[in-house]
N, C-alpha and C positions, 0 to 999 in steps of 0.2 A: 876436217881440219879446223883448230881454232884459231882466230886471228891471233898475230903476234903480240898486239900490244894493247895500250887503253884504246892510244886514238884510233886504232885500224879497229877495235871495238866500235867504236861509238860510230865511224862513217858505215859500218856494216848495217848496224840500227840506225841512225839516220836514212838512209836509202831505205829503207825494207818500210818504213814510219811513212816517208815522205810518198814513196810509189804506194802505199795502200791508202793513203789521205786522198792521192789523184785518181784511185779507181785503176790502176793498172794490173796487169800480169806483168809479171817479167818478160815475156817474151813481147805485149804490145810496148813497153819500155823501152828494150832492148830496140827494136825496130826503127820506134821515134829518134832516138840516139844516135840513128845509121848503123848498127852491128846489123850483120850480115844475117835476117830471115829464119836460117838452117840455123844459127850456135846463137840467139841472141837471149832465148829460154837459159840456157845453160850457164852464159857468161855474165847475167845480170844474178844467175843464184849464184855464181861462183862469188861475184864481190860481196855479197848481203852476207856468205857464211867466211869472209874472209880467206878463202882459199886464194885468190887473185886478185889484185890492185886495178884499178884502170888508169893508166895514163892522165897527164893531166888536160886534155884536149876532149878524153870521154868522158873525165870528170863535167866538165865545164857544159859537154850537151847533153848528159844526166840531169845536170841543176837545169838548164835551161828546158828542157821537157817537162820538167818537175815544178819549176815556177818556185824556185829557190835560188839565191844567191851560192855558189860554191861553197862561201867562205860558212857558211852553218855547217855543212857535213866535216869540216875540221876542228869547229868552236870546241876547245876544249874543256866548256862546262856549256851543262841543259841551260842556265841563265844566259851565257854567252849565245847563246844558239838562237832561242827564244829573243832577243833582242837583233839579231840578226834579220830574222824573219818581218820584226817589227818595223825594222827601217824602213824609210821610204826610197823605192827604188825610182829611175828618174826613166820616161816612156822611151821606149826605143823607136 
């Protein structure tokens, strides 16, 4: 299935960009995030090929496993994103 739209585009490619930058599978992704072991392969390809959406709660420990701010997988342009990643984030 193809995602709906530009932006459900672009977070499809962001995640799938972001997870191969960190050296992940989907399924080690999937696991760090807390998706459940058994379906965590399948529901981290379902968001990359935009078949499924994740919540904004899985969003947020997607980016945090991925060492990305959220607000990049929604930037609605590569410049927007790209300064995103740029910012300084402040140590937790």
């Amino acid at each position: 299935m193809k995602p709906t739209s530009s932006l459900q585009h672009t977070f499809c490619r962001r995640l799938k960009q972001a997870r191969l930058a960190k050296g992940l599978s989907q399924k080690a992704l999937g696991i760090a995030a807390g998706i459940e072991e058994f379906s965590a392969s399948a529901r981290i390809n379902r968001y990359e090929l935009g078949v499924h959406k994740p919540d904004l709660l899985t969003l947020q420990l997607l980016a945090q496993v991925l060492d990305v701010p959220a607000a990049y997988f929604l930037a609605e342009d590569d410049q927007l994103a790209a300064m995103i990643l740029a910012f300084p984030r402040p140590a937790v």
